[in-house]
N, C-alpha and C positions, 0 to 999 in steps of 0.2 A: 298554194291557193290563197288566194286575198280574200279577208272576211271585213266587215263594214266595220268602219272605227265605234270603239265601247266604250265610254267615259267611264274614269275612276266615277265612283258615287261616294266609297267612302273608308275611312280607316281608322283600325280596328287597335287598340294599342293594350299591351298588359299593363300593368299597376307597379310592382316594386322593382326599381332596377329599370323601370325605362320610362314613368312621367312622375313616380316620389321615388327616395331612397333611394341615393346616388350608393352603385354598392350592394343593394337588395341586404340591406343589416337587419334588420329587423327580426328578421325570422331567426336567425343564425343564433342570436342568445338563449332565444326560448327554446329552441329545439336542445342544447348542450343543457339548460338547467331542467329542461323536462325530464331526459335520461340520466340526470345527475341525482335529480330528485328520487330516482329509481333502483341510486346505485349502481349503474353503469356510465361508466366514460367517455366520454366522445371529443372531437373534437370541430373546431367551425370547420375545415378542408373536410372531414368526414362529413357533418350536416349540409352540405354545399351540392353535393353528388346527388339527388333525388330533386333540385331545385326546379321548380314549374307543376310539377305535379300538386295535385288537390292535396291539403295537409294532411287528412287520414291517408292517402296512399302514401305518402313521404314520409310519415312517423313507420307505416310499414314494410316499406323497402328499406327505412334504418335498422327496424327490427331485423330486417332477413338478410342484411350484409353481413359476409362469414364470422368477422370480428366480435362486430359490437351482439352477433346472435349470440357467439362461443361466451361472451361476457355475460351477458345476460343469461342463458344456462348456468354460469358458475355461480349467480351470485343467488339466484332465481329456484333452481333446483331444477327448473324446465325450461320444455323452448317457450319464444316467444311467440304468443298464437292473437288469433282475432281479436280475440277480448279483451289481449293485453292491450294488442292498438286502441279499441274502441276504450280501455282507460285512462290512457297516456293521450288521446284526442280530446276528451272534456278536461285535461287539466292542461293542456297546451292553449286550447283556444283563449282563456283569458290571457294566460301568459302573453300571446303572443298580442293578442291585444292593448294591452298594456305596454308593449313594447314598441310598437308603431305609433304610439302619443309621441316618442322619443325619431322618429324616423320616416316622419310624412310631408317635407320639405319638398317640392316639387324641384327635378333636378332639372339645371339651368340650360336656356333655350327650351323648355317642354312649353311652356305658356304663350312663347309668341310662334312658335311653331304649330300648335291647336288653331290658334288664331288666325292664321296663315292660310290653315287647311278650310277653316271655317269660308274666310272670304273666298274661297276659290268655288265653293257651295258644296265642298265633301262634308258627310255626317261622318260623325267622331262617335264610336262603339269602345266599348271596351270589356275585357275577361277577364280575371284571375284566377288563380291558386289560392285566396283567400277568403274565408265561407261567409257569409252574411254579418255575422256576429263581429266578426274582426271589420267585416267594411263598412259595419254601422258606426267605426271609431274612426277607419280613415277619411269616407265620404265627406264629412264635413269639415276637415282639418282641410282637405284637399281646394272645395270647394270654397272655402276661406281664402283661397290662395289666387281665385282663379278659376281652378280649372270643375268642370262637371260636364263629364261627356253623356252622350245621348242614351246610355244602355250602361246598364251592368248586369253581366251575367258571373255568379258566383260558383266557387266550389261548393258541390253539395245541393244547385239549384237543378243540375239535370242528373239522371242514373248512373250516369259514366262522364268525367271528365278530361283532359290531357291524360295523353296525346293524343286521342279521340276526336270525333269535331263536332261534338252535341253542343259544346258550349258557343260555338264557331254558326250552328244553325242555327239557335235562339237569337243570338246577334244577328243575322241578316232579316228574322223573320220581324227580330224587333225595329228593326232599319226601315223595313221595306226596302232591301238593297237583294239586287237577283241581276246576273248570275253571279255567283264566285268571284271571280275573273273581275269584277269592277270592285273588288274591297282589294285592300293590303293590309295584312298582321304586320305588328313592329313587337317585336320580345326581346327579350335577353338570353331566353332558356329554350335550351333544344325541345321539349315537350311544347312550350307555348306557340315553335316555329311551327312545329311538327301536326299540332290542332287548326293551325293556317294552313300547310299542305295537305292537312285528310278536306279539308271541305272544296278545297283549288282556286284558292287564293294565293295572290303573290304576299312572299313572306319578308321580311326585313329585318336582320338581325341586328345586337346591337353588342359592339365588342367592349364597352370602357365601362359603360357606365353600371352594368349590373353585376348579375349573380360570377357572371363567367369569368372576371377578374375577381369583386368582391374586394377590393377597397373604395374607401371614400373618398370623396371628392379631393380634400387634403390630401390624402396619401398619392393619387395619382399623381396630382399636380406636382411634388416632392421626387416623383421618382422621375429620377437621370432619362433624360430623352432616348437613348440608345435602350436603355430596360427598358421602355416605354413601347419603345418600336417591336424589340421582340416579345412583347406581352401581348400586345395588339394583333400582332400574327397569329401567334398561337392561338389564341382566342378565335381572329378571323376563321382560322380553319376548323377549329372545335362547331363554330355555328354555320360555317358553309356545309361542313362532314354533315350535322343534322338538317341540311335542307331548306338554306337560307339563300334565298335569292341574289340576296345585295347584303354586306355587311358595312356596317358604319359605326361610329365613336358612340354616338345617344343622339336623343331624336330633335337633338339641333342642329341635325346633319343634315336631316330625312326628306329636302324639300328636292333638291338634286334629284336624288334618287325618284324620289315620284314624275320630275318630268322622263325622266329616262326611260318609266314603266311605259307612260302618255305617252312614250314618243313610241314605243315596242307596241304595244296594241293598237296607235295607228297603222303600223306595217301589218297587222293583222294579225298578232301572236299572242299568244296567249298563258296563262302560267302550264308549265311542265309539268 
């Protein structure tokens, strides 16, 4: 059945890992010195595994992985319960804060790609995993650079965050963007895709540049094109497995992809 062509109106993009911090580093140090600080070990491949989630849920999904919980009982005398999160979360938030002065470089092609999206007349949203306090250090590091999109909706601004899509309704209602179906998520991390597919928007994942690899821009460029290829696979499939529409390198890619969308919702289709 043919339904009337729906123009994109607009697109929706996360923060670390896919327009600053090539790599999504930033977080990685703070979370290994948080639980360090605590006496428990960790390490960045451990801290990586809860990525996209709001950071009180990520410091407690590291609490309740088998491991580092069995460590923390030994060291601890008990398990790891709510209140430990809710302590390890006000001494993480500066950390991590501090840590993204070091890591708010806008990764390349993000700025003439906005720009791009800009002239075509889409509005530029945007959501994180990172709470007010941390975005009050990036926002204008960022916006130094370039870039300030039309919305920020934070971890911690609605009840429930990733993989949810509360943060995903604040963004449209802040857009004036209706239905679904005329925004695109671009993320890095399966929760971030995952809050584009609870609200039914098309989702965009992004294989190099963020959490899902997790090297920098150097290290990428450095590694042997054949390791490259099968690094980008694996990945592809880690963000298509979580429900990514289109997979791509980072959002220097992402222009492609959008006529592809335009060309599919001319046919009358709409996200799955």
């Amino acid at each position: 059945m043919n339904h009337p062509s729906l123009p994109l109106q607009a697109v929706v993009f996360d923060w670390a890992g896919t327009v600053i911090d090539f790599g999504s580093l930033a977080p990685m140090d703070a979370f290994v010195q948080l639980f360090a600080r605590y006496g428990v070990r960790i390490d960045v491949a451990e801290a990586r595994v809860p990525m996209g989630l709001a950071k009180w849920d990520h410091i407690h999904a590291l609490g309740h992985t088998p491991r580092i919980a069995a460590e923390w009982q030994r060291v601890h005398g008990r398990p790891f319960d709510d209140a430990d999160c809710d302590t390890l979360y006000e001494v993480f938030t500066p950390m991590n804060a501090a840590s993204v002065r070091d890591h708010a470089q806008l990764i390349p092609g993000a700025l003439a790609t906005v720009q791009a999206l800009r002239a075509r007349g889409l509005k530029i949203g945007s959501t994180t995993g990172y709470n007010r306090p941390i975005m009050a250090v990036v926002q204008p590091l960022a916006a130094a650079q370039g870039y300030t999109p039309d919305n920020l909706v934070c971890a911690g601004d609605m009840v429930s965050a990733r993989p949810g899509p509360l943060m995903m309704v604040r963004t449209l209602s802040d857009l004036q963007v209706w239905p679904p179906a005329a925004m695109v998520k671009v993320d890095d991390t399966v929760p971030g895709l995952q809050e584009g597919r609870a609200i039914g928007c098309w989702v965009v994942g992004l294989a190099i540049s963020g959490n899902t690899l997790g090297l920098n821009e150097a290290q990428w460029q450095a590694t042997p094109p054949a390791e490259q290829q099968a690094l980008r696979e694996q990945a592809t499939a880690e963000l298509l497995a979580g429900g990514a529409h289109y997979v791509i390198d980072s959002v220097a890619d992402l222009l492609p992809v959008l006529d592809a969308i335009e060309a599919r919702m001319a046919r009358g289709e709409r996200p799955d």
